[in-house]
LUMZATI-124951 format. One record per residue (C-alpha): x, y, z. Coordinates in Angstrom, 3 decimals. Each point is the difference from the previous one (the first is absolute). Layout:
# residues N
atom px = X | py = Y | pz = Z .
...
***
This chain:
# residues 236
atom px = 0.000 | py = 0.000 | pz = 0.000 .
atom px = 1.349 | py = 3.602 | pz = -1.189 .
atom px = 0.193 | py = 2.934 | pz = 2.042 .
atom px = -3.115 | py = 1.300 | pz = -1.689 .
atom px = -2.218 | py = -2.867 | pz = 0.096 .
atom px = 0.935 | py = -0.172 | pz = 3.920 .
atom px = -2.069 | py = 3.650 | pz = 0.341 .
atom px = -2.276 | py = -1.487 | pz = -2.203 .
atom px = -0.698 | py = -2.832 | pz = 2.415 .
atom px = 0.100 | py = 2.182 | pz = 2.918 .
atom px = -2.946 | py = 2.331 | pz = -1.597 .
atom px = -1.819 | py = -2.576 | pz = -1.733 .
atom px = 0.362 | py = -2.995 | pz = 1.547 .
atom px = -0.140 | py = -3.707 | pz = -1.932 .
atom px = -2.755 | py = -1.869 | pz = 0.226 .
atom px = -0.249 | py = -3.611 | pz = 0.310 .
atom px = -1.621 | py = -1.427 | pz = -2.962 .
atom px = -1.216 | py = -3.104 | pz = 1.192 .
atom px = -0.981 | py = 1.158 | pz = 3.509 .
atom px = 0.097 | py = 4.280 | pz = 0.158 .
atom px = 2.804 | py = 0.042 | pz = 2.862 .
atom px = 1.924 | py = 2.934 | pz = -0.053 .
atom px = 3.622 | py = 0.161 | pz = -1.147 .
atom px = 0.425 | py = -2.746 | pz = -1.916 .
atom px = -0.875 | py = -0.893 | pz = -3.640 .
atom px = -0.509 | py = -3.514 | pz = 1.006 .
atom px = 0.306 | py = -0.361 | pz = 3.186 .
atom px = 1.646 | py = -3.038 | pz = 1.482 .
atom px = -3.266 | py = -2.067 | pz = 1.192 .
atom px = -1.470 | py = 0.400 | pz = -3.482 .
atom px = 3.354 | py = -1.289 | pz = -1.564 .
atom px = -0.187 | py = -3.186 | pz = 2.208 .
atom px = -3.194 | py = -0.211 | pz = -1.495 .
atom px = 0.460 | py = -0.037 | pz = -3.362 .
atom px = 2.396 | py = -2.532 | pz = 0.559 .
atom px = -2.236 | py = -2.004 | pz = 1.806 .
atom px = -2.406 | py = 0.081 | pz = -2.778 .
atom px = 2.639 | py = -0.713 | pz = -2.351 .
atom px = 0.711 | py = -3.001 | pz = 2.543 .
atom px = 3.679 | py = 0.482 | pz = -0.320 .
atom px = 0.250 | py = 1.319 | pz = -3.452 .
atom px = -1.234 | py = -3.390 | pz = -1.198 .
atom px = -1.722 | py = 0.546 | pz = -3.079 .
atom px = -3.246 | py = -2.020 | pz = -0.623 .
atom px = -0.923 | py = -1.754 | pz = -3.728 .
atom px = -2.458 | py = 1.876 | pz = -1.029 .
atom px = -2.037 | py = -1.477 | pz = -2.752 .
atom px = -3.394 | py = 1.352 | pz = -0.905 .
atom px = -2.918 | py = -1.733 | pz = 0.453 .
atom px = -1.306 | py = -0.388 | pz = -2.996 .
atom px = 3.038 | py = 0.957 | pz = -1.645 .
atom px = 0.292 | py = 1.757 | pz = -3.363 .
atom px = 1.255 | py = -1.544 | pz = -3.175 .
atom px = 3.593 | py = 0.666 | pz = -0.212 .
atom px = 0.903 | py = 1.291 | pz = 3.414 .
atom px = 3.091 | py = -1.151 | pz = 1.091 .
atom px = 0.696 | py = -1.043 | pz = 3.670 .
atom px = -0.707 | py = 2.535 | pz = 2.694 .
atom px = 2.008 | py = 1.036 | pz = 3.287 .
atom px = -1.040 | py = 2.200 | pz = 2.293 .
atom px = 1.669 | py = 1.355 | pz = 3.319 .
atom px = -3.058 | py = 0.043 | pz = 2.536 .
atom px = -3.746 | py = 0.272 | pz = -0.094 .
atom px = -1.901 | py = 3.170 | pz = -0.983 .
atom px = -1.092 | py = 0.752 | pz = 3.151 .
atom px = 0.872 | py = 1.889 | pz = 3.306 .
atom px = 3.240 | py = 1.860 | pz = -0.061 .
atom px = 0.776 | py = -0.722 | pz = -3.123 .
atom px = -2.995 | py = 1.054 | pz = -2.045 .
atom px = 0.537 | py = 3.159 | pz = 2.609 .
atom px = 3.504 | py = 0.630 | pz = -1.644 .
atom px = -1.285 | py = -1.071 | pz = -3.287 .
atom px = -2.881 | py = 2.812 | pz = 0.215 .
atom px = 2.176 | py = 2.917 | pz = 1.330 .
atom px = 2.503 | py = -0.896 | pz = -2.341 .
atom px = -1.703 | py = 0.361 | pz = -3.595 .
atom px = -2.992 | py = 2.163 | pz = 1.153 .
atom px = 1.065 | py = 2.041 | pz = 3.125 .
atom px = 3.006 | py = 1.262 | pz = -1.696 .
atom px = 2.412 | py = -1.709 | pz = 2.788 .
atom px = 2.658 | py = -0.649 | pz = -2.320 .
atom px = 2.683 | py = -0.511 | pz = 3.072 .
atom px = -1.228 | py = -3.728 | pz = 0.405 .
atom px = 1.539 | py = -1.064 | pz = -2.878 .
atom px = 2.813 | py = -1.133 | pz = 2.023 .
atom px = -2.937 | py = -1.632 | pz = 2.073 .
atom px = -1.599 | py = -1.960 | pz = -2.740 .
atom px = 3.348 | py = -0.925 | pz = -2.432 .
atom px = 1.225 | py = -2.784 | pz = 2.504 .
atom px = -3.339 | py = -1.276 | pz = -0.171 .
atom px = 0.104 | py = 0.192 | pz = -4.012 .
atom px = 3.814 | py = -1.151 | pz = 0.223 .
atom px = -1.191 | py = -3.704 | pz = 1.692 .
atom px = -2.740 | py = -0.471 | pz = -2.761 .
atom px = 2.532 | py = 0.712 | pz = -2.677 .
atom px = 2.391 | py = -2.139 | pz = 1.081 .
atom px = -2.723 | py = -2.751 | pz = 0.940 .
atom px = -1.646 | py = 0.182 | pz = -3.594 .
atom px = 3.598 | py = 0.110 | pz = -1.845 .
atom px = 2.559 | py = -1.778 | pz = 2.299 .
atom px = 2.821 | py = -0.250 | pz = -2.905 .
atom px = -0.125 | py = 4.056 | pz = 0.006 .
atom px = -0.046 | py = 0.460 | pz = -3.733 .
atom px = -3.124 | py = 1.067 | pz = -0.910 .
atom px = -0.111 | py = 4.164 | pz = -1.150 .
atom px = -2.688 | py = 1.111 | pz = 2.433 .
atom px = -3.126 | py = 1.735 | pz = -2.038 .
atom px = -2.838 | py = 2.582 | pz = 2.137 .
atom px = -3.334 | py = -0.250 | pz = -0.676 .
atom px = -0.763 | py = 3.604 | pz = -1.344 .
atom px = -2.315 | py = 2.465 | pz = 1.943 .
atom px = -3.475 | py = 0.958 | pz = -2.049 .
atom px = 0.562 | py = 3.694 | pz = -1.430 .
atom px = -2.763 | py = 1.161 | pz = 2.209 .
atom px = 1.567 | py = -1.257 | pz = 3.212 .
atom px = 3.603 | py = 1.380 | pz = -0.984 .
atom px = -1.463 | py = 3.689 | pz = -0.892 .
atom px = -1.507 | py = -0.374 | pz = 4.092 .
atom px = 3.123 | py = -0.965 | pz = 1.382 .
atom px = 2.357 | py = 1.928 | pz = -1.872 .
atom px = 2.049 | py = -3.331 | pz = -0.240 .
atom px = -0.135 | py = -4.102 | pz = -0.616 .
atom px = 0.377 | py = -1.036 | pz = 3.340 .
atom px = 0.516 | py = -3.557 | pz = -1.064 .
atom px = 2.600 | py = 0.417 | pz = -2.676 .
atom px = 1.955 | py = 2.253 | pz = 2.758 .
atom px = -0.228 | py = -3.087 | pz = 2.530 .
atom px = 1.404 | py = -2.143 | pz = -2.864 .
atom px = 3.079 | py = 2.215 | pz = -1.063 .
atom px = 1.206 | py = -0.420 | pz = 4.159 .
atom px = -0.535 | py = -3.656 | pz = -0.154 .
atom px = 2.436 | py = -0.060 | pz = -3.156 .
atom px = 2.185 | py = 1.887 | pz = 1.959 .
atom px = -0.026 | py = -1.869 | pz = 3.026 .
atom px = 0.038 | py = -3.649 | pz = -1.907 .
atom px = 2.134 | py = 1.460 | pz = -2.817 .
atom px = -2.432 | py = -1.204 | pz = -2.307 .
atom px = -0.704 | py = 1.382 | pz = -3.540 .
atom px = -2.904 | py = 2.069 | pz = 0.147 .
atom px = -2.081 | py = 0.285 | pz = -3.792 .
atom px = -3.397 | py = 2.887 | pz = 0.886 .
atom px = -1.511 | py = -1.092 | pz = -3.739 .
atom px = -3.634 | py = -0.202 | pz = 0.500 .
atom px = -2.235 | py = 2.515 | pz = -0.579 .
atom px = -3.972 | py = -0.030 | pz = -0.073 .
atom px = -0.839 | py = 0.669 | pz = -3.879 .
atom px = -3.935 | py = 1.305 | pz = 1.702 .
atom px = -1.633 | py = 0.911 | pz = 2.256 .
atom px = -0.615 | py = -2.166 | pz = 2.836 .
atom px = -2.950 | py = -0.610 | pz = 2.665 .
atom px = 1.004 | py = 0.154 | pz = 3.598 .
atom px = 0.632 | py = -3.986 | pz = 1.364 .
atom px = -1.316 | py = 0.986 | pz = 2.984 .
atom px = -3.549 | py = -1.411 | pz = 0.497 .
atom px = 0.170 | py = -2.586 | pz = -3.102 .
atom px = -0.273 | py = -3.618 | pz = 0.107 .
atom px = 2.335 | py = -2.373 | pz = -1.769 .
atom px = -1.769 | py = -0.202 | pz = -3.330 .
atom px = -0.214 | py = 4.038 | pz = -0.209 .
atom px = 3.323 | py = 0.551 | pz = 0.994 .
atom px = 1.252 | py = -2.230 | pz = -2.530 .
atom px = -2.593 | py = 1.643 | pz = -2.508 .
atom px = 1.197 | py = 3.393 | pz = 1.117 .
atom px = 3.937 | py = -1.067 | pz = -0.992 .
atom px = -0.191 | py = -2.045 | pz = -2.810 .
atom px = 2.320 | py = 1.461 | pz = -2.586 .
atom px = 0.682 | py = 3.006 | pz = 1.936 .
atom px = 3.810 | py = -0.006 | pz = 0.290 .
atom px = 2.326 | py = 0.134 | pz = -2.387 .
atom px = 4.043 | py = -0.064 | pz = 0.317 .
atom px = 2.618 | py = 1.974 | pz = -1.472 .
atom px = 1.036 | py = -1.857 | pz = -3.285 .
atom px = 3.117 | py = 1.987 | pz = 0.625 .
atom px = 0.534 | py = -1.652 | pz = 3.557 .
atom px = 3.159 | py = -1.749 | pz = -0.841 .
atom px = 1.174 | py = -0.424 | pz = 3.612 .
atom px = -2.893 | py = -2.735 | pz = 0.761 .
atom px = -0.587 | py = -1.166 | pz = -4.173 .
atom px = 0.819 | py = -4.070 | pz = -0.187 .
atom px = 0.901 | py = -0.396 | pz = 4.098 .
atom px = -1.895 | py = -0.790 | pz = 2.748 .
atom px = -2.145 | py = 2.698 | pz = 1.674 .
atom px = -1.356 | py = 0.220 | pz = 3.789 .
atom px = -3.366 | py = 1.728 | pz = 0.313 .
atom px = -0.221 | py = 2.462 | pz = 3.014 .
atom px = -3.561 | py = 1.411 | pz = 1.306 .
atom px = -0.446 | py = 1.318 | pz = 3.785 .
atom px = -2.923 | py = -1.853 | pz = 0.527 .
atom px = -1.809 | py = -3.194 | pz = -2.421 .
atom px = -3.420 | py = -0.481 | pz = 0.590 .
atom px = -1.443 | py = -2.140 | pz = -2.728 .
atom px = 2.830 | py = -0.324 | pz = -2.152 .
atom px = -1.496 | py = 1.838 | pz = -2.907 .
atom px = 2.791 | py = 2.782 | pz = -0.327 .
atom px = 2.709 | py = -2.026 | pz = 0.670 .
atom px = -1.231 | py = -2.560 | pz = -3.284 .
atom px = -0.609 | py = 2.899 | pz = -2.094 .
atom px = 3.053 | py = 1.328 | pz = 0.278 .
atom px = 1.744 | py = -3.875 | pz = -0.656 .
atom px = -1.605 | py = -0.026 | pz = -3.260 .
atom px = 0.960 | py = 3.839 | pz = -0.668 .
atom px = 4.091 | py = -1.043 | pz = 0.512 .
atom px = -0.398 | py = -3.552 | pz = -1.463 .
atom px = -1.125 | py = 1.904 | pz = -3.416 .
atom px = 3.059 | py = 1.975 | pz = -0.116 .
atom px = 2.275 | py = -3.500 | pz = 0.816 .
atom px = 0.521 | py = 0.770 | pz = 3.660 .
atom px = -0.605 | py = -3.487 | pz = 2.048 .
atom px = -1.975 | py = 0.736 | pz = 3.065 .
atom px = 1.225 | py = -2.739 | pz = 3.082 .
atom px = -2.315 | py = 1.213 | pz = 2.622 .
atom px = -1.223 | py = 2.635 | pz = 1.744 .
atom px = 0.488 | py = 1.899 | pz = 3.670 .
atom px = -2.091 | py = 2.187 | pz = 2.145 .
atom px = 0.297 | py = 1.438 | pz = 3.372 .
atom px = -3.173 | py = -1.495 | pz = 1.257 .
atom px = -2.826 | py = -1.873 | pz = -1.553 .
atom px = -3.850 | py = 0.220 | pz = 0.454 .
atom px = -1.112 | py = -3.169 | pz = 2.835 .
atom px = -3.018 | py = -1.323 | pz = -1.574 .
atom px = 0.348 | py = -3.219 | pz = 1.932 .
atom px = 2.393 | py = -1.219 | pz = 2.612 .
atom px = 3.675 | py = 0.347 | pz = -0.807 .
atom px = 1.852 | py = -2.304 | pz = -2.228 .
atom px = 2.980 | py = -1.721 | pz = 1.109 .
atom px = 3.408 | py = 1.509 | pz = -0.124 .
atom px = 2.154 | py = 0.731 | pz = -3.139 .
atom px = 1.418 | py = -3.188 | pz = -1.896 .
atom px = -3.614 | py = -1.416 | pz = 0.614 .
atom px = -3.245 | py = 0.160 | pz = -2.087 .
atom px = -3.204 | py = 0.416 | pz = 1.426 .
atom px = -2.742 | py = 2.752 | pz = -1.665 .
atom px = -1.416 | py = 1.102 | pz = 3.486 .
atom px = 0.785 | py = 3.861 | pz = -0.792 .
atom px = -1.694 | py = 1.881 | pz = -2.891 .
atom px = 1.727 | py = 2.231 | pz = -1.971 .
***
C-alpha cells in the first residue's frame, strides 16, 4: 500500500466484501471462508446436467453459493475490482484441475456489449489475463458476441442455449490459440450453454477445446464427487 492509498484508507475506509467489516477488502474470516467453500482449493467435476452437445469437461473451484457468489457479485457488478486477487487462486485450481499437462492457451468467455458499456470493463477477461500471469499460461481473448444477446439470468436450459446458439465468433486472425489446445474460462457455469457455444465458435477456427474451468458452478443437486471422478450431480 502507497503513501496515498494509506490516507485513502484512513478517510474512506475498505469494506469487506463478503461481510461489510471495516478495514479490510476481504477480511480474514471471509477468506477462511471461501476456502472452506472451495474445500481446500479442490476443484469439483462439473458436468451439466443435461449437458450440451459438444461441451467439453467442466471444473469448477467451489459452489455458487455463500461467500463465493458474494465475491462473485461484488466483483463483476459492484465494481470491487480489488478481489481479483481473491477469486484468481480460486480460478488458478480449476485451471490446473481441467488441464493438468499446462499446455492449453487459456480463452475468456467474452462479456455481452451491453454489460461491458455498464461496467466500463470485461471483468472476466481481466480475471483471465492474472491467471495467465500467475500460471504462466498463454492467454488468447478471441471471442466476441457477433449480436445481441438476452440476459442468462432467469432462462432455463433450452432458452439459454436458444439465446447463444451461433452467437460467438473467434478471431480468424487468433494465431496464438489456431491448431492447439484451448482452456475455456467463465466465472461462473450454470447450464453449460455459454461455455458449448463458445467450443464450437474456437473449434471452427481449428482451435481444440480440452475442457473448461469456472470459479464456481450452479448446485442443482447435491455435489459431485471430487476432481478425477465423474458424477453429473452439479448443473452447469
Amino acid at each position: 500500500m502507497g503513501p496515498l492509498d494509506a490516507i485513502l484508507d484512513l478517510v474512506l475506509p475498505a469494506t469487506c466484501a463478503g461481510c461489510g467489516a471495516v478495514s479490510h477488502a476481504w477480511c480474514p474470516r471471509c477468506a477462511a471462508e471461501l476456502v472452506r467453500a472451495g474445500r481446500g482449493l479442490k476443484p469439483l467435476r462439473a458436468d451439466p446436467t443435461p449437458r450440451p452437445p459438444g461441451l467439453p469437461p467442466v471444473h469448477a473451484a467451489a459452489a455458487y453459493a455463500g461467500v463465493v457468489r458474494t465475491a462473485l457479485l461484488a466483483y463483476k457488478d459492484g465494481g470491487r475490482r480489488d478481489l481479483r486477487s481473491v477469486l484468481a487462486p480460486l480460478l488458478v485450481c480449476a485451471v490446473k484441475a481441467a488441464d493438468p499437462g499446462g499446455d492449453a492457451v487459456l480463452v475468456p468467455m467474452p462479456s455481452r456489449a451491453a454489460a461491458r458499456r455498464r461496467r466500463g470493463d470485461a471483468p472476466v477477461a481481466d480475471l483471465v489475463r492474472v491467471v495467465g500471469e500467475v500460471t504462466g499460461r498463454a492467454v488468447a481473448d478471441m471471442l466476441r458476441p457477433v449480436r445481441p444477446l438476452v440476459d442468462q439470468a432467469g432462462l432455463d436450459t433450452s432458452r439459454r442455449q436458444a439465446n447463444l446458439a451461433g452467437a460467438y465468433r473467434a478471431r480468424a486472425d487468433a494465431d496464438l490459440a489456431a491448431g492447439r489446445a484451448v482452456l475455456l474460462l467463465d466465472d461462473v457455469v450454470t447450464t453449460g450453454a455459454t461455455l458449448a457455444e463458445a467450443a464450437r465458435a474456437v473449434r471452427a477456427v481449428g482451435a481444440h477445446p480440452v475442457g473448461c474451468a469456472t470459479v464456481a458452478a450452479t448446485r442443482r443437486r447435491p455435489l459431485p464427487c471430487r476432481a478425477g471422478t465423474h458424477s453429473g450431480s452439479v448443473s452447469s
